[in-house]
C-alpha positions as CSV (number, residue, x, y, z in Angstrom):
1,X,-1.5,17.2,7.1
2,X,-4.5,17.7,4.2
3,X,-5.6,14.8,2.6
4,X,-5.2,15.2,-0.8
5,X,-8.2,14.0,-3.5
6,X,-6.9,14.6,-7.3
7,X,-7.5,13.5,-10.4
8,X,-6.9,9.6,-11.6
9,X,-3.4,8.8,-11.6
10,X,-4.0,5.8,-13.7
11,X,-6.6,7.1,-16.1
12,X,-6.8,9.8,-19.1
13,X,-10.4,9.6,-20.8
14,X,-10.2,9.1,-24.6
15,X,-11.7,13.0,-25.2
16,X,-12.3,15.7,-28.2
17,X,-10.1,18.5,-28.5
18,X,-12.5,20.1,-25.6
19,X,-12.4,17.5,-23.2
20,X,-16.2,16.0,-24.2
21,X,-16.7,12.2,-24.8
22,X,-14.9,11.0,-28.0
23,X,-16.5,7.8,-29.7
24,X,-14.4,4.8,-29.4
25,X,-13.3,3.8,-33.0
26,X,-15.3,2.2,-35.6
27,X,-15.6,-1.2,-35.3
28,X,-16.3,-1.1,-31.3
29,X,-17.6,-3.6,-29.3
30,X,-21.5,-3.8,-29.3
31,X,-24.0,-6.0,-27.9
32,X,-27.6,-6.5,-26.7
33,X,-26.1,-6.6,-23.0
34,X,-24.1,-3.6,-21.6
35,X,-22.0,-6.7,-20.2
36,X,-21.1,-8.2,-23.3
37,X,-20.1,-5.4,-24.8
38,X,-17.9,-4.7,-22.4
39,X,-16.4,-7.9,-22.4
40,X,-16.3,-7.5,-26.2
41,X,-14.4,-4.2,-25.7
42,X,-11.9,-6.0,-23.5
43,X,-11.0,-8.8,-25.9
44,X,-9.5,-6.8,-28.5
45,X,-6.2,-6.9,-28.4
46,X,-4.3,-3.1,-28.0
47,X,-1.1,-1.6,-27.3
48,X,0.6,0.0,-24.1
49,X,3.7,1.8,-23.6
50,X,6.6,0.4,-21.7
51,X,9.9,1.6,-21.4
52,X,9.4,4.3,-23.9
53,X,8.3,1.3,-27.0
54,X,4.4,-0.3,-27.6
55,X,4.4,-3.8,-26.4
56,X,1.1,-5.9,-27.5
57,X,-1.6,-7.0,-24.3
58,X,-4.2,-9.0,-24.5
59,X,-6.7,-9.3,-21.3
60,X,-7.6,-12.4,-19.8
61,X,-10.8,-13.1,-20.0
62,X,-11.3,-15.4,-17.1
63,X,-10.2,-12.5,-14.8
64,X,-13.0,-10.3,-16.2
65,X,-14.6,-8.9,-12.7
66,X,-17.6,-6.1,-13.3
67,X,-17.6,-4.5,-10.1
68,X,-19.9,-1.4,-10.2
69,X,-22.2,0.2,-12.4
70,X,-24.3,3.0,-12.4
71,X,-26.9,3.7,-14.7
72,X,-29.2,6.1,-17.0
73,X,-32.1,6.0,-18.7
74,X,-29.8,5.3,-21.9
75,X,-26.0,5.2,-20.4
76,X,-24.5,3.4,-17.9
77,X,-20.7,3.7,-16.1
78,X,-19.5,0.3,-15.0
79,X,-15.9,0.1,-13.1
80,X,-13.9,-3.4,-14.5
81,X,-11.0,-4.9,-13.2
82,X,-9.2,-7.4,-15.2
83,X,-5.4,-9.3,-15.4
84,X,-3.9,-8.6,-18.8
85,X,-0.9,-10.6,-20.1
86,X,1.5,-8.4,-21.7
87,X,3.7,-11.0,-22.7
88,X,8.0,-10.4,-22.2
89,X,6.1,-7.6,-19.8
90,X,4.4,-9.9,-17.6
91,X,0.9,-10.0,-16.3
92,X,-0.8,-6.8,-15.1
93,X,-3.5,-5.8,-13.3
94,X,-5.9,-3.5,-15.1
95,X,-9.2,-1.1,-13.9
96,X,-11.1,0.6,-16.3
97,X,-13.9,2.6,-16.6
98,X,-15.8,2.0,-19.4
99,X,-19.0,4.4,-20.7
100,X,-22.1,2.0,-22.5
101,X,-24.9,3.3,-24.5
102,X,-28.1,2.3,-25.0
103,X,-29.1,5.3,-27.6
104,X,-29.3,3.0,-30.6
105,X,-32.4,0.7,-29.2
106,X,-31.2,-2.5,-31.0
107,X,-27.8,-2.6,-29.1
108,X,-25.2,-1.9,-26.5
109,X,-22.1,0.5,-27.3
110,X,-19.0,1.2,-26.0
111,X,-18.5,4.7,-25.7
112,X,-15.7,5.9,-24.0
113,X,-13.0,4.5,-21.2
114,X,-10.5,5.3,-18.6
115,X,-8.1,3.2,-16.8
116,X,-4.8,1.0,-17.8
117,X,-2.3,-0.7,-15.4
118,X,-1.0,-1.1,-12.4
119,X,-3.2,0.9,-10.2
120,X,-3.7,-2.2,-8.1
121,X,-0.2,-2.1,-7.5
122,X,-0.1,1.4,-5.9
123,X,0.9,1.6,-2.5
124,X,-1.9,2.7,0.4
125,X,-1.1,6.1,1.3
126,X,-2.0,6.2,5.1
127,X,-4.6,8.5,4.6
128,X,-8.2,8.9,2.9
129,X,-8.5,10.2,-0.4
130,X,-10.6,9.2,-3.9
131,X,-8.5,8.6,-7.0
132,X,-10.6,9.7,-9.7
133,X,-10.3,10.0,-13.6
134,X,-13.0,11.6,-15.6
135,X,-14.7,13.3,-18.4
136,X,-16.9,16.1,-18.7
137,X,-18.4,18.6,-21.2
138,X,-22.0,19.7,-22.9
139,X,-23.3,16.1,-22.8
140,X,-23.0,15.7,-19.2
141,X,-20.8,14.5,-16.3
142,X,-19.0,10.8,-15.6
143,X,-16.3,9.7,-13.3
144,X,-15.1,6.6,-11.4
145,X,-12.4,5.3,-9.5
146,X,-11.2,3.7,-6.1
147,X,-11.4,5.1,-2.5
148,X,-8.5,4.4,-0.1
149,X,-10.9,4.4,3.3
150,X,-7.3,4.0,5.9
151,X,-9.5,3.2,8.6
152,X,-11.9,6.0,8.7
153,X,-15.2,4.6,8.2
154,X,-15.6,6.1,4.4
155,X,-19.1,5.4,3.3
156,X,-20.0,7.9,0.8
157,X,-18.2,10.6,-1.6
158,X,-19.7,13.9,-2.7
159,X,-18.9,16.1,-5.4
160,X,-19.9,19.8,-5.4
161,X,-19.3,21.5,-8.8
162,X,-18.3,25.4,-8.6
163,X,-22.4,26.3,-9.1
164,X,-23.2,23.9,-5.9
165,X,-24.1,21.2,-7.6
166,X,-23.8,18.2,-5.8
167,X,-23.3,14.2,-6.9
168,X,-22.7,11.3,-4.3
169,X,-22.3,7.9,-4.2
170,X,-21.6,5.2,-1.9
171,X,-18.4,3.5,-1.6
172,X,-18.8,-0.4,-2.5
173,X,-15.8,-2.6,-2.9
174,X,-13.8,0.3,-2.7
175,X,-15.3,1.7,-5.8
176,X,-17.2,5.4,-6.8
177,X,-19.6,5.8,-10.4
178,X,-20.8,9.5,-10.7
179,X,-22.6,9.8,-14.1
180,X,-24.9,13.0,-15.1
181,X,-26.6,14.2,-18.0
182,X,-25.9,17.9,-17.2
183,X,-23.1,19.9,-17.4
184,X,-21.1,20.6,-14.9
185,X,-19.1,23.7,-13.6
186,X,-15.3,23.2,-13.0
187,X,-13.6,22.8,-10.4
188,X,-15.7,20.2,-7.8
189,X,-15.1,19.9,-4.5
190,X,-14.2,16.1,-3.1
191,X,-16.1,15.3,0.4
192,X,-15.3,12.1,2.1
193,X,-17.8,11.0,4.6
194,X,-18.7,8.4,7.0
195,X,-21.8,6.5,7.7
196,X,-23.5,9.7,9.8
197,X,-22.8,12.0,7.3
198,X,-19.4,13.4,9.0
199,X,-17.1,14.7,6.6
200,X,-13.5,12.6,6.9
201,X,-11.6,14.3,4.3
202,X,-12.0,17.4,2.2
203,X,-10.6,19.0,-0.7
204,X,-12.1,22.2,-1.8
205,X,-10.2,21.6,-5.8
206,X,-9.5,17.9,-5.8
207,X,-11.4,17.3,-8.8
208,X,-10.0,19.5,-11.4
209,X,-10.3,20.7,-15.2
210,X,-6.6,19.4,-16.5
């Protein structure tokens, strides 16, 4: 059987109408720290559906965990996990990815994010494979997500876009930031590999123009 790499199932980048980066609204969270911003960002209150109505969330601060970032001369792409009480729904956990810019010099913004509930909750599959949500267009690349290793010794993940362009990162707590400054050529081939460089899993259209 394939291993199969695809596009997030938990995650739909806020976009434009041709899939670049769309500015979070006005009134954002910004900061002289990428971190506060983010944690800014998080402690708005919002909205999610559930059972076909919006129920109101707010995240719990004191679950706040940055995990990963990867950075740019003026961006950077962190990958945050977080518990958010949802109230009559309960308490979920969340993952986003969450875009940070430095471009104005006297602060921190929030960008653009990906993620929502309950991928913690997802059952392993048996099998390795990268779930990964991102956004791409004339600005540049970025993407994130988790890596389900099932035993195989998955250290690194490669992307190869369809002009043989190729991005990698290294898999720590379980965790992937590709962020780029150039555009990209859909679709991109996933690689999984191990420690010596071994491919574990491929996919030659897992990461996909939707």
């Amino acid at each position: 059987m394939n291993p199969r790499l695809r596009p997030a199932d938990y995650a739909v980048w806020q976009r434009g109408p041709r899939g670049e980066a769309k500015s979070v609204p006005e009134g954002a969270a910004v900061s002289h720290t990428p971190e506060h911003a983010i944690r800014e960002w998080l402690d708005r209150p919002g909205l999610k559906g559930s059972e076909g109505r919006l129920v109101p969330f707010r995240v719990l601060a004191d679950t706040i965990r940055l995990v990963k970032k990867r950075g740019a001369p003026q961006r950077q792409l962190w990958y945050v996990t977080c518990n958010a009480d949802g109230g009559s729904t309960g308490t979920e956990q969340w993952q986003w990815t969450v875009l940070v810019s430095h471009e104005d010099p006297d602060r921190w913004n929030v960008l653009a994010v990906a993620g929502g509930g309950g991928v913690g909750d997802l059952p392993a599959r048996g099998f390795p494979w990268a779930n990964l949500g991102g956004n791409w267009g004339d600005d540049g690349f970025r993407a994130g997500g988790t890596v389900e290793d099932a035993g195989k010794g998955v250290s690194r993940v490669r992307l190869t876009d369809a002009q043989g362009r190729t991005f990698e990162d290294t898999v720590d707590d379980g965790v992937v930031l590709f962020l780029s400054e150039e555009p990209v050529a859909m679709p991109m081939r996933v690689d999984l590999l191990d420690a010596a460089g071994r491919s574990v899993a491929t996919d030659e259209s897992g990461f996909v123009d939707l």
